[in-house]
C-alpha positions in Angstrom: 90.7 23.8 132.6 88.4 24.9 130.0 87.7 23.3 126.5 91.1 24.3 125.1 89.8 26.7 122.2 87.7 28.5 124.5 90.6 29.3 126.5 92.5 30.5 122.8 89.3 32.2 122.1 89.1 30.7 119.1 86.4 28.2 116.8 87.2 24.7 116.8 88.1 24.8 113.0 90.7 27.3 113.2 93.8 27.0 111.4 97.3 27.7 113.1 97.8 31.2 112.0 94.5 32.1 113.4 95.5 29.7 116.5 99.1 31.6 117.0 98.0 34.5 116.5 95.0 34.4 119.4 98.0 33.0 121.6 100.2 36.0 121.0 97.9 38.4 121.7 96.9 36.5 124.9 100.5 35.7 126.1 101.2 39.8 125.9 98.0 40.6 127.5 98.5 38.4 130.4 102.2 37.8 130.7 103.9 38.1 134.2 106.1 41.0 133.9 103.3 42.6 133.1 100.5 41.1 136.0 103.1 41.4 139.0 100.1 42.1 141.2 97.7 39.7 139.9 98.1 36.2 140.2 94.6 35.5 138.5 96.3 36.5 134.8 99.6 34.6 136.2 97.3 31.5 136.3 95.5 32.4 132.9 98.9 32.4 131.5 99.6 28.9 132.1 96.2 27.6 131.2 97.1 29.8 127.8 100.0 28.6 127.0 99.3 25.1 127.9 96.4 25.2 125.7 99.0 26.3 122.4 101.5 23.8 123.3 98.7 21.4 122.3 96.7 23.2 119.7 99.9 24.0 117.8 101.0 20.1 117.8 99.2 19.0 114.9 99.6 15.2 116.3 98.1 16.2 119.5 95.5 18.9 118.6 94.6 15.2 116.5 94.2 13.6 119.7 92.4 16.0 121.5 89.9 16.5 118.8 89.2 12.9 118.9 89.1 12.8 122.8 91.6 10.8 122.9 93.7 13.5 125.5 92.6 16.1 127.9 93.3 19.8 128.2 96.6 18.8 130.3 97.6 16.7 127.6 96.9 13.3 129.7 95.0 10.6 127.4 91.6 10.0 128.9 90.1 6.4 129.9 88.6 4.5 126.7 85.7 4.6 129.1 85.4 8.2 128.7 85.0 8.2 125.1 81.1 7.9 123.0 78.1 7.8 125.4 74.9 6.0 125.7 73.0 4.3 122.8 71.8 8.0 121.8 75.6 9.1 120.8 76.1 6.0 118.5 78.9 5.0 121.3 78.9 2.0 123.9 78.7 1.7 127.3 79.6 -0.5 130.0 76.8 -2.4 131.8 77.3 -4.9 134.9 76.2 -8.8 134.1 78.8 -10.8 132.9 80.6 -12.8 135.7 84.0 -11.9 135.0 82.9 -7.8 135.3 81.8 -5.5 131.9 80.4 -6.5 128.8 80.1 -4.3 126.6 77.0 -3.2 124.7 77.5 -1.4 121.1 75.2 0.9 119.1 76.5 0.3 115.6 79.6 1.1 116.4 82.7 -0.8 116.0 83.9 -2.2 119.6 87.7 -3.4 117.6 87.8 0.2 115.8 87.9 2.1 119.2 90.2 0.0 120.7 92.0 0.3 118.2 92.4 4.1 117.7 93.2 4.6 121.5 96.1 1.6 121.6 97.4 1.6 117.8 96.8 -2.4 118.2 95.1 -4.5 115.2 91.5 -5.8 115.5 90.6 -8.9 117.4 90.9 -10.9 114.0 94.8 -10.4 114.1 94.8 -12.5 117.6 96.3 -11.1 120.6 99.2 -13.4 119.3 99.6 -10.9 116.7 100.2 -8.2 119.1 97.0 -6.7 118.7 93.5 -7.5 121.2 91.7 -9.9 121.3 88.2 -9.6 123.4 89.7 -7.7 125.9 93.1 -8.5 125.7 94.0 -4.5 124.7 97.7 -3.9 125.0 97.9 -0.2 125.7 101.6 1.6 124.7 103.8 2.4 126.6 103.6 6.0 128.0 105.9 8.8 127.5 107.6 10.5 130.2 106.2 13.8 131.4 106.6 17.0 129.9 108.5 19.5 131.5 108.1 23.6 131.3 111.0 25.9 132.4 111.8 29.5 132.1 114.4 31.3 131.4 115.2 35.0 132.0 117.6 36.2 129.3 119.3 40.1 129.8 117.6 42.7 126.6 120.9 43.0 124.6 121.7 39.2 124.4 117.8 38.7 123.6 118.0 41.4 120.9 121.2 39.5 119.6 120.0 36.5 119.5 122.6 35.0 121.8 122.9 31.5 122.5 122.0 30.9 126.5 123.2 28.0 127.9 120.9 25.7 130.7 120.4 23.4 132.4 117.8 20.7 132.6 116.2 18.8 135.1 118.3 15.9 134.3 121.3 17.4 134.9 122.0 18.0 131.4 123.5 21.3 130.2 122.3 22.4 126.5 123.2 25.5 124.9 119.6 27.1 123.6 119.8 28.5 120.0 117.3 31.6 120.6 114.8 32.5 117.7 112.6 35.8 117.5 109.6 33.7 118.3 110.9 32.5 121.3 111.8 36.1 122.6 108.7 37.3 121.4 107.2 34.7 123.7 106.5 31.9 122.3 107.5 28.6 123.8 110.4 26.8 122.3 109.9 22.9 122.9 112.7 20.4 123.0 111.9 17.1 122.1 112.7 14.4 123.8 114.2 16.5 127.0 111.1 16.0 129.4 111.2 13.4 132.1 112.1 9.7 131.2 108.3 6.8 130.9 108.6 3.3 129.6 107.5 4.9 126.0 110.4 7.1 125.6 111.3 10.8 127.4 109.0 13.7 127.1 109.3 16.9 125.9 110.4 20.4 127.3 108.8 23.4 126.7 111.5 27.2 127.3 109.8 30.3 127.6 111.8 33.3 127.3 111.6 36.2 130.0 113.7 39.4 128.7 114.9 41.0 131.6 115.1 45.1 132.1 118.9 46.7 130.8 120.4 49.0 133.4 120.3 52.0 130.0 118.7 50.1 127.4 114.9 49.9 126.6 112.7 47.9 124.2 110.6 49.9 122.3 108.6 46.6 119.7 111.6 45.5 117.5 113.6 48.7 118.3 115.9 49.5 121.2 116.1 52.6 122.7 119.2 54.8 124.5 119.5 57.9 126.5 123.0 58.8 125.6 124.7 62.0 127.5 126.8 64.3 125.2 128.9 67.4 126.4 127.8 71.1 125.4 130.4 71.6 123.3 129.9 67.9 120.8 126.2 69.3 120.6 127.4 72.9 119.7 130.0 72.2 117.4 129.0 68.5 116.3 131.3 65.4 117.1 132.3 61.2 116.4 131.0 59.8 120.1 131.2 56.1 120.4 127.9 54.3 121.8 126.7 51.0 122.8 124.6 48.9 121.1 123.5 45.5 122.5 126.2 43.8 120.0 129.2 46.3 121.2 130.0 49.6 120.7 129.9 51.9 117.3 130.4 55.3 116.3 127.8 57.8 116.2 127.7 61.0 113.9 126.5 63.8 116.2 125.2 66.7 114.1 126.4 70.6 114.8 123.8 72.4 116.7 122.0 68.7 118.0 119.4 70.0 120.9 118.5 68.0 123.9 116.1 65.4 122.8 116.7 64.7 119.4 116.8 61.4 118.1 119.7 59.5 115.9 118.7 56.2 114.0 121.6 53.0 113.9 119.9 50.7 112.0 119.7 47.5 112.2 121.0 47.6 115.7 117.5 46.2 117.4 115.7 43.4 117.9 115.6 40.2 115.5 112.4 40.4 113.7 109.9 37.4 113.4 109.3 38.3 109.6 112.6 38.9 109.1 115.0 41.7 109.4 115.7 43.9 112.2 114.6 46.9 114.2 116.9 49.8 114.6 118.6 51.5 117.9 116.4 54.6 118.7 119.5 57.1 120.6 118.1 60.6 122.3 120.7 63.0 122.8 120.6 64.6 126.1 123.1 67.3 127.1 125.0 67.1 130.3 125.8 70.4 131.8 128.6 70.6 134.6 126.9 71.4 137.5 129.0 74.3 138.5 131.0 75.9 135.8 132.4 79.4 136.4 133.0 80.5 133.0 130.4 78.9 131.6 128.2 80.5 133.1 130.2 84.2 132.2 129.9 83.2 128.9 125.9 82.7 129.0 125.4 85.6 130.7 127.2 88.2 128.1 125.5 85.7 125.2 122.7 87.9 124.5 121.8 87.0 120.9 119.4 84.5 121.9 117.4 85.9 124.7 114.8 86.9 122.7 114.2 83.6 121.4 110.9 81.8 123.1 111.6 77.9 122.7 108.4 77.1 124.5 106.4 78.9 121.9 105.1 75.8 120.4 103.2 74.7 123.4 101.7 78.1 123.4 103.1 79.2 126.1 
């Protein structure tokens, strides 16, 4: 994987609103329903949101700035870290008979040793559960983390439902959903990865909302084709209509055409600012398909024959 800012498209100094936002815009662009056909943006994906989950860590975007990690997160050999004489690092040469030594360039040998293990400089002893020479005691590891996803129906996303899973460990949780989690960003559960000798890692949720059989998501609102006789549009009428937190009733105006659009608000999706959208519902009329009278009554209706709808298209 690339350096993980490159992949964010962002500068190394960026702050986390600069960092979140690149990752939103990325995770939309390249996000699976979205990329059916192409497994290259599939693949992105994961090298994206693998590179937030540690940019937006302030402890481990810490560690990877120092070198201490790499871009999967995996801490690096204290080999790997400074360079030759040139970098103001050490290096490793062959000569002494037990293996390394270890030739500095004004660094401090105890003060790198001690920033990758957390131990106390040789002076403390190795008594002192520090190093001593080369007695580093490294800690203990933390499990692995753990990514899942989980695919949660529109209305219940738009609601905020609660989803209950379950976890590689057999554990069943129920998931507290937040608008940044249905936007698509990654909730992470601590201490719910696999188990190390340094404690459990973490788990990382991403939210798939899957399609509605009759509702759509149109940004924070949701949208609804809903069917209304002839007569309710002529003459106006109370209908009742779902909403993705159970049905209400709707106002439907005398004289409503095909087409036009009634607002509910506050009936859409949870808002990451705050607030929520509204539920868009576009009348459409639904003629019997074979009405006898009807279609006497259209035929003697002659007041509005003269009338050109269409004339607005220019047509």
């Amino acid at each position: 994987m690339a350096d993980l800012y490159s992949t964010l498209g962002v500068a190394r100094g960026a702050d986390e609103a600069a960092i979140k936002k690149a990752y939103r815009k990325l995770a939309k662009e390249l996000h699976p329903d979205r990329n059916k056909d192409n497994p290259k943006a599939a693949a992105r994906f994961s090298d994206v949101t693998s590179a937030y989950d540690i940019l937006s860590d302030k402890d481990k975007r810490a560690q990877y700035d120092r070198g201490e990690i790499d871009e999967q997160g995996n801490p690096k050999s204290p080999f790997g870290f400074g360079g030759g004489p040139q970098q103001g690092g050490f290096r490793a040469t062959r000569g002494a008979p037990g293996g390394f030594e270890f030739e500095s360039n004004g660094g401090d040998f105890g003060d790198i040793f001690e920033g990758l293990f957390g131990g106390r400089r040789a002076g403390g002893g190795a008594g002192a559960g520090g190093f001593s020479g080369f007695g580093a005691r490294a800690r203990p590891q933390k499990g692995a983390d753990v990514a899942y996803r989980v695919q949660v129906d529109l209305d219940e996303a738009a609601a905020l439902k609660p989803q209950r899973i379950s976890l590689a460990s057999g554990k069943t949780i129920d998931l507290k959903l937040t608008a940044d989690a249905v936007a698509g960003t990654p909730m992470r559960l601590a201490g719910q990865g696999e188990a190390g000798p340094g404690g459990n890692g973490d788990a990382t949720v991403t939210i798939e909302v899957k399609p509605h059989r009759f509702f759509r998501q149109d940004g924070d609102d949701v949208r609804l084709d809903l069917p209304i006789r002839l007569d309710e549009a002529v003459l106006g009428a109370r209908v009742k209509v779902p909403t993705v937190e159970g049905a209400v009733m709707l106002t439907v105006p005398p004289g409503s055409s095909s087409g036009k659009v009634l607002r509910l608000k506050g009936r859409g999706f949870h808002r990451r600012r705050g607030g929520r959208g509204d539920q868009l519902v576009t009348l459409m009329i639904d003629l019997p398909a074979d009405d006898a009278q009807l279609k006497s009554f259209v035929e003697g209706w002659n007041t509005d024959k003269d009338r050109n709808p269409r004339a607005g298209l220019g047509v």
